[in-house]
PAZAPA-4460 file (N, C-alpha, C; in steps of 0.05 Angstrom, whole numbers, plus 32768, in hexadecimal, padded with zeros to 4 digits):
% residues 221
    n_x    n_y    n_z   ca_x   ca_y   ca_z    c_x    c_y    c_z   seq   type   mol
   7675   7B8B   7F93   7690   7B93   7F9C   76A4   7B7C   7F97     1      X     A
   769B   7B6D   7FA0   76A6   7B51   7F9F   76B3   7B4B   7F7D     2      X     A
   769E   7B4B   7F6A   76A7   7B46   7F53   76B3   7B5F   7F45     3      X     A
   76AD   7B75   7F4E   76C7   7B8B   7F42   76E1   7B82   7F4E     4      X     A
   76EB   7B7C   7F63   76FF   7B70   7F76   7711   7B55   7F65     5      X     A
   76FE   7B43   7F53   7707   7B2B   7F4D   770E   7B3D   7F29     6      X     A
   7700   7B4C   7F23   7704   7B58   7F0B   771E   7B67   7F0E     7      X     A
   7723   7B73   7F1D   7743   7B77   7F1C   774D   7B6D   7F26     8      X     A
   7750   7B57   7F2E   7765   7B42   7F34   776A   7B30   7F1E     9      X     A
   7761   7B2E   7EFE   7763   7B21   7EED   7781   7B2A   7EE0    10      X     A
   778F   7B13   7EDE   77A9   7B1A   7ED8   77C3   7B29   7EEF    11      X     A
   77B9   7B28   7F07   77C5   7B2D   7F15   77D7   7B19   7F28    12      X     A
   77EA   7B1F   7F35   77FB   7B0D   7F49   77E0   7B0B   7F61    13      X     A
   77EA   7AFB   7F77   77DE   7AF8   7F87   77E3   7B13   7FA1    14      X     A
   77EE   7B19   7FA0   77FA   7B37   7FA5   77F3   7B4B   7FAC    15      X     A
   77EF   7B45   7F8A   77E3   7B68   7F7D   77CE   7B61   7F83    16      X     A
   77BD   7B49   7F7E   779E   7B49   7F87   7790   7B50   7F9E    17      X     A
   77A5   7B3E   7FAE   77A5   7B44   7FD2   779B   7B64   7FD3    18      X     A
   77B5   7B78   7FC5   77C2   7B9C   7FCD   77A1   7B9C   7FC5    19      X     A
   7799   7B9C   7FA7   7788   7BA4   7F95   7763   7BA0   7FA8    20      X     A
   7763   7B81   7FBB   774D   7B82   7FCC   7748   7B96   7FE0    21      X     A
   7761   7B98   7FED   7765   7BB0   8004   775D   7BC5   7FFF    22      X     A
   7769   7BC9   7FE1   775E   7BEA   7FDF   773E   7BEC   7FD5    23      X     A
   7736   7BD7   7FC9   7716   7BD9   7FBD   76FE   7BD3   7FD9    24      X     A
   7708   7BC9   7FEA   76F2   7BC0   8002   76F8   7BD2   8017    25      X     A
   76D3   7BDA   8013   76CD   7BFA   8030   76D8   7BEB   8047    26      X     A
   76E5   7C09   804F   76E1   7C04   8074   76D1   7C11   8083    27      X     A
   76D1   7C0B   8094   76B3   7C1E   80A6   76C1   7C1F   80C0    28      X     A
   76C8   7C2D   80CA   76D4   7C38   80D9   76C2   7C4B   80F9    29      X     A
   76BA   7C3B   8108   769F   7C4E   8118   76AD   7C5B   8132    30      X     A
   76A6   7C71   8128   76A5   7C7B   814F   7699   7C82   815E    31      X     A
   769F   7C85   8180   768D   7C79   8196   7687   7C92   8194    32      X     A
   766B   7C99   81A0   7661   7CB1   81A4   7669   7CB6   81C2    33      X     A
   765F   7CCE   81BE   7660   7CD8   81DF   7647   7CD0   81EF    34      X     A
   764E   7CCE   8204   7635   7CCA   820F   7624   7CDF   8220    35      X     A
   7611   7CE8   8221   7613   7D04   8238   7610   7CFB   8252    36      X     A
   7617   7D0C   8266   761E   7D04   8278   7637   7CF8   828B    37      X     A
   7648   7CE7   8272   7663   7CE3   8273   7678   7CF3   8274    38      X     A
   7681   7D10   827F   7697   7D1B   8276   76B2   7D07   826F    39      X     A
   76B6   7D12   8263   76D8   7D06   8258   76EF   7D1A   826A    40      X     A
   76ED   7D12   8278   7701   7D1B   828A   7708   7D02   8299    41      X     A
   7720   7D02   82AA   7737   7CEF   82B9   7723   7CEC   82D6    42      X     A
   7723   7CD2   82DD   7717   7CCD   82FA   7725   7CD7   830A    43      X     A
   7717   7CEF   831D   7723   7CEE   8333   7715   7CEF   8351    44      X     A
   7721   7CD0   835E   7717   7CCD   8375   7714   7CDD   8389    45      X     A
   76FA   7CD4   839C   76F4   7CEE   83AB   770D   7CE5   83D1    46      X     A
   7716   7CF9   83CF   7727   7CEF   83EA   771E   7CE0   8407    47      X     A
   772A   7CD1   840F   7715   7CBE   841C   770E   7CCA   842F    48      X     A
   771C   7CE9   843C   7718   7CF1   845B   7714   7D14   844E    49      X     A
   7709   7D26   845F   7701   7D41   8450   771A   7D4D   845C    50      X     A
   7723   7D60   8456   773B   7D69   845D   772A   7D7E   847A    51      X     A
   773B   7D90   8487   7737   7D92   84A1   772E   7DB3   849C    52      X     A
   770B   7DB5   84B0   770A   7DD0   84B2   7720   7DEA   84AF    53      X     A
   771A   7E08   84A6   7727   7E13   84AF   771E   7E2F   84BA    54      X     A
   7726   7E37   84CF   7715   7E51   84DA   772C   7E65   84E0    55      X     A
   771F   7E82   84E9   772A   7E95   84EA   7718   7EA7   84F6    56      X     A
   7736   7EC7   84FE   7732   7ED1   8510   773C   7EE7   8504    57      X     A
   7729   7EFD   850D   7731   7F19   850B   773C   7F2A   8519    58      X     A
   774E   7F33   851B   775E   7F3E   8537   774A   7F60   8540    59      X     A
   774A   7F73   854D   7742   7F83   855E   7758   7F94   8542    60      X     A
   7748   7FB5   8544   7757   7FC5   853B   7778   7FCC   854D    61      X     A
   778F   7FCC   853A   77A4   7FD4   8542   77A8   7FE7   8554    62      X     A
   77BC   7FDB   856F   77BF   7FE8   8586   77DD   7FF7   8584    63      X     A
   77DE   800E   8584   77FD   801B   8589   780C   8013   85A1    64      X     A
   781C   8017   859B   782B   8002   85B0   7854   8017   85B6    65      X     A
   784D   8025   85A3   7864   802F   859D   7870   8043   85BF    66      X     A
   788F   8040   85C1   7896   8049   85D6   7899   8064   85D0    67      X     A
   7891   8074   85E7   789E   809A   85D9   78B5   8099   85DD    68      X     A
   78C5   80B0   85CB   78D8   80AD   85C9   78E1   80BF   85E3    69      X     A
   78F6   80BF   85EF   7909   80D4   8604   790E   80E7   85EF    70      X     A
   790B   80F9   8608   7913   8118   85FF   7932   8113   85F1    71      X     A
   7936   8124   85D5   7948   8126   85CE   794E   8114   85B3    72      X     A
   793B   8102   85BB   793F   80E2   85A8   7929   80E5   858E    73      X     A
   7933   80E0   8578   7923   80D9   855E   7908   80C7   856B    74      X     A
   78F2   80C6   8559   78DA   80B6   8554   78E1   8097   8550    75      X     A
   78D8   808D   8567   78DB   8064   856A   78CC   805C   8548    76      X     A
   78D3   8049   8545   78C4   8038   8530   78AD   8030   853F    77      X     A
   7893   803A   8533   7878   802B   853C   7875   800F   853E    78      X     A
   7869   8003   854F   785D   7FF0   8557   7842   7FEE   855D    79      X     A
   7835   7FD9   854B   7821   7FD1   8551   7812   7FB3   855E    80      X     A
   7804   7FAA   8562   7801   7F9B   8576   77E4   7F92   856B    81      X     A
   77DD   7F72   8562   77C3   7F76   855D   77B9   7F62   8573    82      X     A
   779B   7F63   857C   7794   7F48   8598   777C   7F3C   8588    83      X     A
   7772   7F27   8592   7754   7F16   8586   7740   7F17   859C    84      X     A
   772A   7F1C   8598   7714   7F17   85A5   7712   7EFC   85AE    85      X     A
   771A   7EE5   859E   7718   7ECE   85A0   772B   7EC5   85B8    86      X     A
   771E   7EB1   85C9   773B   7EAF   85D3   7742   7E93   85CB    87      X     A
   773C   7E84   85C0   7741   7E6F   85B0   7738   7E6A   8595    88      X     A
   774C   7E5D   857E   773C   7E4F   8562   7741   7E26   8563    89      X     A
   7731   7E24   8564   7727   7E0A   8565   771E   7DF7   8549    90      X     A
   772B   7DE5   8546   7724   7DD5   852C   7720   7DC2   8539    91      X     A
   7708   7DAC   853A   770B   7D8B   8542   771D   7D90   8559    92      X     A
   772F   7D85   855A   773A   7D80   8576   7754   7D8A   8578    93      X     A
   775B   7D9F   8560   7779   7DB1   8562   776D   7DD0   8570    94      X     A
   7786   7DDB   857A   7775   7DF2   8587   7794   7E02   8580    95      X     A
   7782   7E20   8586   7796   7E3C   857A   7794   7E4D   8596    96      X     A
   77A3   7E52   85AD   7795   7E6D   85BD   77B0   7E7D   85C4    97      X     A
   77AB   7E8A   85CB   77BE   7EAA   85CE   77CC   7EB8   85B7    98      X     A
   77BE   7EBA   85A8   77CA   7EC4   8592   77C9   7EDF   8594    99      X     A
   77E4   7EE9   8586   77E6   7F02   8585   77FC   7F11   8570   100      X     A
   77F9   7F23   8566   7803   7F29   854D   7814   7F45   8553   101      X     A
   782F   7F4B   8551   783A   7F64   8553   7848   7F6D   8537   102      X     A
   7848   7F85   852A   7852   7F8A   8512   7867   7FA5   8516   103      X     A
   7872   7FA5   8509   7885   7FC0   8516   788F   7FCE   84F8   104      X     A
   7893   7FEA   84F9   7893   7FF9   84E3   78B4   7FED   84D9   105      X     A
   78BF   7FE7   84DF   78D5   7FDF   84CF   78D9   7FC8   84C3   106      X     A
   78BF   7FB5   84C7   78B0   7FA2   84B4   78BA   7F83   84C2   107      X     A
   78C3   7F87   84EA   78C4   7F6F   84E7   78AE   7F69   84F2   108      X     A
   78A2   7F51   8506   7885   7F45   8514   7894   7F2F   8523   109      X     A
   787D   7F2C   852F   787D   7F1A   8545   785D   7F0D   8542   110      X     A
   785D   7EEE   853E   7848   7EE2   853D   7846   7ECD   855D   111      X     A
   783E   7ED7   856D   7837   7EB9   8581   7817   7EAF   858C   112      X     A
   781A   7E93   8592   7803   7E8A   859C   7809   7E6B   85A1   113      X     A
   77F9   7E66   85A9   77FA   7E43   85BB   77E5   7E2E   85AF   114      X     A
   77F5   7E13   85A2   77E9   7E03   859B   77E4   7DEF   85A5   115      X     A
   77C8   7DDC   85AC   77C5   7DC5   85B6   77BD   7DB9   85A6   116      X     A
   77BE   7D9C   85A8   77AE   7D8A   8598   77A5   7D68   85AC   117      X     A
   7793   7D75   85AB   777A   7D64   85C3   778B   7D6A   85DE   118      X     A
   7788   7D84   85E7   778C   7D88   85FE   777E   7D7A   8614   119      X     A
   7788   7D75   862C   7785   7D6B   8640   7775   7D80   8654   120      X     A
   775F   7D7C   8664   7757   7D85   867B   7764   7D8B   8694   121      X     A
   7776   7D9E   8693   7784   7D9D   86A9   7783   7DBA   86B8   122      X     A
   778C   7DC4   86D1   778B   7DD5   86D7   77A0   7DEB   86CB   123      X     A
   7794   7DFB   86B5   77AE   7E08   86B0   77A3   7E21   86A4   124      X     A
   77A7   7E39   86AF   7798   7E4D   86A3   779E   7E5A   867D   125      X     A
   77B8   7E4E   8678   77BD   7E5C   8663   77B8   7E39   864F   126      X     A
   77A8   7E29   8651   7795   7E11   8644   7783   7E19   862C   127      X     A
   777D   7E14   8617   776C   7E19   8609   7748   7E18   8619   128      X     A
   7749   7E02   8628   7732   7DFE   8633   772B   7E0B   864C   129      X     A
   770E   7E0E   864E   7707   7E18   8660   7708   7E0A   8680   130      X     A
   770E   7E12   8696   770D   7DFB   86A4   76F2   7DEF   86B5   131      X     A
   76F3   7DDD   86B3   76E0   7DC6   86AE   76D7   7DBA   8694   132      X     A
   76E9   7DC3   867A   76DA   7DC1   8664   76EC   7DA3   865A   133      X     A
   76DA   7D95   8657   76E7   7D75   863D   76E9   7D81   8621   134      X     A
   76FD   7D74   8616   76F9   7D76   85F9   76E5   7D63   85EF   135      X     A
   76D3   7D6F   85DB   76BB   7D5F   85C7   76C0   7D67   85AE   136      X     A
   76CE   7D5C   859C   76BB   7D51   8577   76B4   7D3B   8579   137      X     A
   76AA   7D40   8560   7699   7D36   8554   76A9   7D1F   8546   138      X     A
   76C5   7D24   8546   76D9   7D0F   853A   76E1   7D00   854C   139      X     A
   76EB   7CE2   8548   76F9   7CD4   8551   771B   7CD9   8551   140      X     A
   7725   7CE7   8567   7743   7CF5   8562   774B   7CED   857E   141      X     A
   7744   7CE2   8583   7756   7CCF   85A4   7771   7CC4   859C   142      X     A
   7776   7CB7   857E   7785   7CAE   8577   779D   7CB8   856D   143      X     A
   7794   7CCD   8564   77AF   7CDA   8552   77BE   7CEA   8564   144      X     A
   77CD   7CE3   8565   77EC   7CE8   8574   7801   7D0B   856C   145      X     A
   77F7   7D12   855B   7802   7D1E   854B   77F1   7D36   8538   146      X     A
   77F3   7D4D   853B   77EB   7D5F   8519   77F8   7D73   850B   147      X     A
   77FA   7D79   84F5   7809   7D90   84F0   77F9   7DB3   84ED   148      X     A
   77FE   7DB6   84FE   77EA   7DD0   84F3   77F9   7DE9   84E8   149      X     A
   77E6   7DEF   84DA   77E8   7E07   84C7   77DC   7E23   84D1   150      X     A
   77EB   7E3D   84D6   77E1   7E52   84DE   77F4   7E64   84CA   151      X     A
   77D9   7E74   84BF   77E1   7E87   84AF   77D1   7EA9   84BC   152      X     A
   77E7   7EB5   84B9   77E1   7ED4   84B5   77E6   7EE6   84A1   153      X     A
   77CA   7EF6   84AA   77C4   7F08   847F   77C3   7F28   849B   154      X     A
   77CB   7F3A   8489   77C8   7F53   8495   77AD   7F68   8482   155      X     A
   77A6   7F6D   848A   7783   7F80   8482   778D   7F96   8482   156      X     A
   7782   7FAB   846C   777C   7FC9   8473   7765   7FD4   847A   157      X     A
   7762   7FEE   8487   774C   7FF8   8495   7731   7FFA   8488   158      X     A
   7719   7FEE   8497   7705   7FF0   8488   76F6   8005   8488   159      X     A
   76F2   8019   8475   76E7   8033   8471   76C9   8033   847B   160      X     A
   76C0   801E   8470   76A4   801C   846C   7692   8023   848B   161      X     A
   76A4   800A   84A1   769A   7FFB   84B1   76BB   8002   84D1   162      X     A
   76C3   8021   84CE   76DD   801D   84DD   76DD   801E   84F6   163      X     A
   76BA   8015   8503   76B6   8017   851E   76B9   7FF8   8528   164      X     A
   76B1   7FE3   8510   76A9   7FC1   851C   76C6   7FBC   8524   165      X     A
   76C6   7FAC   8534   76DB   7F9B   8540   76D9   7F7D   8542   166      X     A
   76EA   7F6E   8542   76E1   7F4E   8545   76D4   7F46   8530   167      X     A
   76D5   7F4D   8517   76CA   7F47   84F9   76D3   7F46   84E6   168      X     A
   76D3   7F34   84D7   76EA   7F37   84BC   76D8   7F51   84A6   169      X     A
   76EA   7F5D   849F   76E5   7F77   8494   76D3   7F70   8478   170      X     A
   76C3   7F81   8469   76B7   7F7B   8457   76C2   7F7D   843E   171      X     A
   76D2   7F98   843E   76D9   7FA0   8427   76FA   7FA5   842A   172      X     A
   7704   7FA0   8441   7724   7FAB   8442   7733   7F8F   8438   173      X     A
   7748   7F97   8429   775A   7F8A   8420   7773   7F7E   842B   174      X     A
   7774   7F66   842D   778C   7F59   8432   77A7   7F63   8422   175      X     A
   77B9   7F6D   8429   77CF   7F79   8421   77E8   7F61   8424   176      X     A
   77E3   7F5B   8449   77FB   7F4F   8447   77F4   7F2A   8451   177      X     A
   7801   7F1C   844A   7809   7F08   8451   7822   7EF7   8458   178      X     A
   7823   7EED   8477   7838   7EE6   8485   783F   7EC6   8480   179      X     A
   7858   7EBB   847C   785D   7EAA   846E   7849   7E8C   8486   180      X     A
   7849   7E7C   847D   7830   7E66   8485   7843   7E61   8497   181      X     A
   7835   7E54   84B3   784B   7E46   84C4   783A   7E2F   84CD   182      X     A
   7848   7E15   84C1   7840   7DF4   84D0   7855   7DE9   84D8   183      X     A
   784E   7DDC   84F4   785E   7DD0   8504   7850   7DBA   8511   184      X     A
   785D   7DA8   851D   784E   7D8C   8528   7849   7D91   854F   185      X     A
   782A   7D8A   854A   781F   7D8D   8562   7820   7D70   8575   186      X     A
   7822   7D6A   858B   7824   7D51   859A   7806   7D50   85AC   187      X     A
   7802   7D38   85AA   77E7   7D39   85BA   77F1   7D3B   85D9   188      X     A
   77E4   7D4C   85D9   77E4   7D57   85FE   77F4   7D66   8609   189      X     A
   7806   7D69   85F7   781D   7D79   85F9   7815   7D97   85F1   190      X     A
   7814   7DAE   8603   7813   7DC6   85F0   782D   7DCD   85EF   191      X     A
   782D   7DDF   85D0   7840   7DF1   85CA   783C   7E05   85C0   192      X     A
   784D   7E17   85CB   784E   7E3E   85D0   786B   7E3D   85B5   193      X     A
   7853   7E47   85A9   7861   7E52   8581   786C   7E6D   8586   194      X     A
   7878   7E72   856D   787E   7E91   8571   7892   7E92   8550   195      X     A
   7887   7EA6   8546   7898   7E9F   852C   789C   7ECB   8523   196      X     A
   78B7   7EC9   8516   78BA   7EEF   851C   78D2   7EE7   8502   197      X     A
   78D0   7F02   84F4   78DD   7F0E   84D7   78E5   7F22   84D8   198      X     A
   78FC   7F30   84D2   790F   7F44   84DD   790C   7F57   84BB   199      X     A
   78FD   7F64   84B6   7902   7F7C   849D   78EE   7F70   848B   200      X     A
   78D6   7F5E   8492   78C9   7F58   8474   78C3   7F6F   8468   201      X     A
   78CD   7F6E   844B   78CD   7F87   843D   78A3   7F86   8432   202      X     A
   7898   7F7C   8433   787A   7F7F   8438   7863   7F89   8457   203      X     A
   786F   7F7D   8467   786C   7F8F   847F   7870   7FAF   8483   204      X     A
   788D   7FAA   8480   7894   7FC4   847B   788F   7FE0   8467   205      X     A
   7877   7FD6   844D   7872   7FE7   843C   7858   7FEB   843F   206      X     A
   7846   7FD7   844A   782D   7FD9   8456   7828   7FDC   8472   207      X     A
   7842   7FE3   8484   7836   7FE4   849E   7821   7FF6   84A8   208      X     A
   7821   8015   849D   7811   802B   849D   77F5   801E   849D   209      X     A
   77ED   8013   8487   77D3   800A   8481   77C5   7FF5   8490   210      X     A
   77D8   7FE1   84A5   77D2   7FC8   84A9   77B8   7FCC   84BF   211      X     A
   77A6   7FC7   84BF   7792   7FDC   84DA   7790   7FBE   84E6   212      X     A
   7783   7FA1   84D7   777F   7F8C   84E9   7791   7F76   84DB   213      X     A
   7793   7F5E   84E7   779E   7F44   84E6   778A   7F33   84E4   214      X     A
   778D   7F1C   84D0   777A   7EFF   84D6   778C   7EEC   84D7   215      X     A
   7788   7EDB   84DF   778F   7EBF   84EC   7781   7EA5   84DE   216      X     A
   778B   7E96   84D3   777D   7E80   84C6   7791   7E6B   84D3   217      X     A
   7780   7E5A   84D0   7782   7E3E   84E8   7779   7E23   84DE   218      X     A
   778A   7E0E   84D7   7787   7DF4   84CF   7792   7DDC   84DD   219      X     A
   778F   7DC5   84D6   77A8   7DB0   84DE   779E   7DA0   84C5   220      X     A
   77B8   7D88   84C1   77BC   7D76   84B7   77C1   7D5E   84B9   221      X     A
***
């Protein structure tokens, strides 16, 4: 290679000989293999804390609630009324109790219920806790001052299958509706009595017929 290289560089500038080597001498050019095992994908770290249980609750089949009307008077807009078997939802040391769900055929609702976060032992009948009962996890949460919790409601249709069970999330009925998410900041020891209501949701109102149960999902942050 070498002496084909110096063979055309005979009579040449210093230059052209230089251009004339560049182009006569291989390159070898290697690439890395893969390795198995390695995906080629972007690191992504595992989060240092697991984000926070979340549980739920199935409300009791829909209670009528609707007023008769007086003699003389058109048909009231129905009302329905859903209740929980549960009387509390509990994560670590946030708590959910009195919940209760009202929907009304002209598509507005009424969502209420009472939040604690590391309630206190005190004498108080409407308490998440039982009385005599301490709070216990398994977490260290003495400290946090503060949570935001997250409560969402989904509305169910009737389960064909199964339209005797009560207190069960349905097997095969379909979630139709869902009520917009509500988080707000909880104070340690402090309870607070929520209540959140929507005047015409045009989804309420097209699924009210069908709505037979309510669930309740329950987080903090």
């Amino acid at each position: 290679m070498k002496r084909r290289v110096l063979a055309a560089c005979v009579g040449l500038s210093v230059v052209a000989c230089v251009s004339v080597a560049r182009a006569e001498l291989p390159r070898h050019v290697a690439k890395p293999k893969l390795k198995w095992g390695v995906p080629n994908y972007d690191y992504r770290p595992t989060p240092a804390t697991a984000p926070a249980a979340t549980v739920t609750a199935m409300s009791l089949p829909k209670a009528d609630i609707t007023p008769a009307a007086l003699p003389g008077q058109d048909r009231r807009p129905a009302t329905y009324v859903y209740q929980f078997l549960e009387p509390r939802l509990q994560v670590d040391h946030c708590f959910l109790s009195r919940v209760a769900v009202t929907l009304h055929e002209d598509g507005s609702y009424q969502v209420s219920f009472r939040a604690d976060q590391n309630p206190q032992a005190v004498d108080d009948p409407r308490s998440p806790l039982k009385a005599g009962e301490r709070l216990e996890t398994t977490l260290q949460t003495g400290q946090l001052r503060r949570n935001t919790f997250v409560v969402k409601v989904r509305g169910y249709a009737a389960d064909p299958a199964r339209p005797g069970r009560t207190g069960a999330t349905p097997l095969s009925a379909p979630a139709i509706v869902e009520l917009p998410a509500m988080e707000f900041v909880v104070q340690k020891g402090e309870p607070a009595s929520k209540s959140a209501s929507k005047e015409l949701d045009p989804l309420v109102k097209k699924y009210f017929p069908l709505i037979d149960r309510v669930e309740v999902e329950f987080t903090y942050k």
